[in-house]
Each structure stands twice: as C-alpha cells, then as structure tokens.
C-alpha positions, -999 to 999 in steps of 0.1 A, spaced: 70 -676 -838 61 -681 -801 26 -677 -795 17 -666 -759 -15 -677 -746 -46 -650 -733 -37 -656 -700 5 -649 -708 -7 -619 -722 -27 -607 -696 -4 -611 -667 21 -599 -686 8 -569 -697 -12 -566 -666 24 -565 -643 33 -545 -667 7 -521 -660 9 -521 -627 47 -515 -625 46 -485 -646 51 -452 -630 17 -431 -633 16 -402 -652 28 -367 -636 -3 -349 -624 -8 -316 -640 -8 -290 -612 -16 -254 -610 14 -227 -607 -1 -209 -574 3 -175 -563 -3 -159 -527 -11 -123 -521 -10 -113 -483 12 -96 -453 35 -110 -426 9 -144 -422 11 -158 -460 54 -144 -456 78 -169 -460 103 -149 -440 96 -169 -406 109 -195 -386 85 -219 -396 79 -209 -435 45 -198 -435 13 -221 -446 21 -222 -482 52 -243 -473 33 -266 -459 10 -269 -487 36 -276 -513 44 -307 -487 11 -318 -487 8 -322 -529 46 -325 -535 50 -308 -571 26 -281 -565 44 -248 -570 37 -216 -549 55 -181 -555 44 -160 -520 39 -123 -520 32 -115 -482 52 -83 -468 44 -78 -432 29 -48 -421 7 -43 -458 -29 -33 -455 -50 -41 -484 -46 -7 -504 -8 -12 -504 -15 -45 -517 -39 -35 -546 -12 -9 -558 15 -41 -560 -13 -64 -571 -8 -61 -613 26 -61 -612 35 -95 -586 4 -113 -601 -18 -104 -632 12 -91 -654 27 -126 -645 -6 -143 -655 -16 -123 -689 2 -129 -724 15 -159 -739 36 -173 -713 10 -181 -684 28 -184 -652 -2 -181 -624 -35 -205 -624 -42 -195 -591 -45 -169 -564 -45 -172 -525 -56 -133 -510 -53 -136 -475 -57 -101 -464 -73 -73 -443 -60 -78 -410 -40 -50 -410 -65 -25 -421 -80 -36 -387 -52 -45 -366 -31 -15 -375 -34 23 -386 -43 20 -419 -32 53 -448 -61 74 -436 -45 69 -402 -74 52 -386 -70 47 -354 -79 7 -340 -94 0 -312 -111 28 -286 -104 53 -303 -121 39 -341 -155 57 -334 -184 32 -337 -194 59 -367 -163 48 -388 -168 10 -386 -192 7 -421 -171 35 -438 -142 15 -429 -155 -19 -436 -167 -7 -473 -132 0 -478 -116 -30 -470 -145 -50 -492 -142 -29 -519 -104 -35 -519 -106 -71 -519 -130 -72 -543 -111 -53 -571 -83 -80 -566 -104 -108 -569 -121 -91 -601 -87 -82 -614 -75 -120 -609 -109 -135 -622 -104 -113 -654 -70 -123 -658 -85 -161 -661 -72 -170 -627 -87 -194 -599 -98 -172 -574 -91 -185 -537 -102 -163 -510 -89 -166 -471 -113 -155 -442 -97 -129 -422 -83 -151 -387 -93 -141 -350 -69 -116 -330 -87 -108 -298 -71 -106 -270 -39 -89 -290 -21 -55 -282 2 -43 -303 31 -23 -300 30 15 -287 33 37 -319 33 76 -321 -6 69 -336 -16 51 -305 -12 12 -297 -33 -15 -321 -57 -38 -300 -83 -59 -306 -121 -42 -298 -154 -47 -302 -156 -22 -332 -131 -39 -350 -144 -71 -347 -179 -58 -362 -152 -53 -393 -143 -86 -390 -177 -102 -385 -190 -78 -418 -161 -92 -440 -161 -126 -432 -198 -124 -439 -195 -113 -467 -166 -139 -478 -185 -166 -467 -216 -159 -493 -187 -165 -520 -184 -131 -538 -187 -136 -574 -154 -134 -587 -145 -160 -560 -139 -195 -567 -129 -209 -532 -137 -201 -500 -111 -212 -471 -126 -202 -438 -98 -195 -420 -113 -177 -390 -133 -214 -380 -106 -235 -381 -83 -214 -362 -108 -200 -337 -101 -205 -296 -146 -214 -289 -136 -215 -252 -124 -180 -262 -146 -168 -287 -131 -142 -317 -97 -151 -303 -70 -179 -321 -66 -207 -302 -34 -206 -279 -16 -234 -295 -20 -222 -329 3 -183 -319 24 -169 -298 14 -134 -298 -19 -139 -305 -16 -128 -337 2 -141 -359 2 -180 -367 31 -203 -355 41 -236 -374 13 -258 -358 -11 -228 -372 -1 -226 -405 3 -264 -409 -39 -263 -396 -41 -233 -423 -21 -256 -452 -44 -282 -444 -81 -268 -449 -66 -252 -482 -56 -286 -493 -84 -303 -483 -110 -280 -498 -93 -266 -530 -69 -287 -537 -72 -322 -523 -89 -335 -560 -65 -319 -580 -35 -328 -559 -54 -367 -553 -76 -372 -580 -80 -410 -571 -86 -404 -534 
C-alpha cells in the first residue's frame, strides 16, 4: 500500500479543493408588485431584469400593469402574491412594492383631480389613503412570512401628462407634499418593512430638485434602461448584495 506523505495529501486535497465547483447559493424566489415602472413590457425590460443580471440565479416573477394606482393593486394583491406564498408549496420569499405614483400622477377611483385643481384641503386626506394602502400590503406580505422590500416613490416634476376628459395629470406643488409625506414616512421603515430602497435619492435631478435626472427618462416620468439599471443596482446593493455575494 502506497503511503502518501502530509504534504502529498495536502496539495492534493488542497487542489482538490480549490478546483471544486462551490456550492449553489440558495436564493430567494422574488416577487414585484407595481405599475408601468416595475412592467416588464418595455423596451428595456424594466429594473428587475437587470437585477436577475446582477445575482444570476435569482428569480423574479413581475406584477406591474401600467396605469394601476395602489387600490387596484391591493384588490390583485392576494391573488398574484400571498396565495402564491401561503400553503405547502412556498413559491415567494420576497416582495418588491413599488407603488403610488399613480395615485398622484393620475386621477385616481375617487376621481381626484392632480395638480391645480387637487385643493390644498385634499392633500392629507389623500395622502392617508395612499399610506394606508401600502401599508395593508406590506402587513399582508409580512403575515404571509414574506421579506418585505419597500420602493420610495421616484421624482416626476416637471411632467405633464396627456389631456384626458378628467383634466391633464402634472406635477404640483400639492402633489409633491404627497410625495414628501410618503417618502417620509417610508424612510422611518414602517414596521412590517424589512428593506428600504430609496428610490427617489438615487434618481433625483439636485440641479433640478423633485425632478429625475434627464438621463435617467425620456418623458420625465417613467425610467429608461440607464434608470432602471441605477434602480437594479441600489436594490442589489442594499438587499441583496450579501445574499447574492456572501463572500464579498
């Protein structure tokens, strides 16, 4: 019988070692719940694209439908997330809600009108509502055992919409009390939040306060590819960067 000596052993256990292909990382399933920013349905993908390329074998199902104010989404919310996530076969750990803009930026079901015509009187009542919204999702998700990962709403000033028969949707110093008020209140990490992504900084024009910055839209609005590649990358960096690079 060959005997091999400590330092046979070593190296060739060692090269062994180092050859061998480390083990798969177990990774989240991830759900998003938004409107036309988290869709899919774009030219350049959407954000959570990009964030599967950033931790390759990370797994996203989106749930954005453009146009959707919060209340629409908080009808669909059970059935595209927590009926997924409850039972036996667990398909969602996580949850991305990036939503509200539309509440603001648009004529919400009460037929709110944005902009000069939103009385100064209606800006807490409608705040409330968009808080309280957001907050029953996160509650539902949190009770369903899900991470919670909550998206600041992003800066639209300077926008104008197109001309409906309920007037035209435009950015204004009443809704962007709204907007101040809930990201506020995001910020402080409500308590059925695990994660907060503050979009609004990130994305946020400072020569032109409350605005996105040029190269990030095209409408001033909604995010273009470079924008949702900034977008993927705080997400990564600050809720999943240790799960997706434990090592780094």
């Amino acid at each position: 019988m060959c005997k091999l000596s400590l330092t046979a052993l070593v190296l060739k256990f060692g090269l062994g070692l180092a050859n061998a292909t480390p083990p798969a990382l177990d990774l989240p399933m991830v759900s998003i719940m938004g409107d036309s920013l988290s869709a899919r349905a774009t030219p350049n993908r959407g954000y959570g694209t990009y964030l599967e390329k950033l931790c390759p074998g990370l797994e996203i199902e989106t749930y954005g439908i453009g146009g959707q104010n919060t209340r629409q989404m908080v009808n669909r919310f059970k059935k595209d997330i927590v009926d997924k996530t409850l039972g036996s076969y667990r398909m969602y750990d996580d949850v991305i809600i990036f939503a509200g803009i539309n509440d603001i930026a648009q004529i919400d079901s009460d037929y709110i009108k944005i902009g000069k015509v939103w009385s100064e009187e209606k800006v807490d009542e409608h705040t409330l509502g968009i808080i309280e919204r957001l907050d029953s999702m996160y509650k539902e998700a949190k009770d369903s055992g899900m991470r919670v990962i909550a998206v600041t709403i992003t800066p639209w000033g300077r926008y104008r919409g197109r001309v409906t028969r309920y007037g035209q949707s435009h950015w204004s110093e009443n809704s962007q009390k709204a907007i101040d008020s809930i990201n506020l209140w995001l910020r402080s990490k409500p308590e059925n939040v695990d994660v907060v992504i503050d979009a609004y900084n990130v994305l946020e024009d400072f020569n032109h306060p409350d605005a996105l910055q040029k190269e990030f839209t095209g409408d001033r609005l909604h995010l273009n590819s470079k924008g949702n590649k900034v977008l993927a990358n705080e997400i990564y960096n600050v809720a999943y960067q240790k799960i997706c690079s434990p090592d780094n």
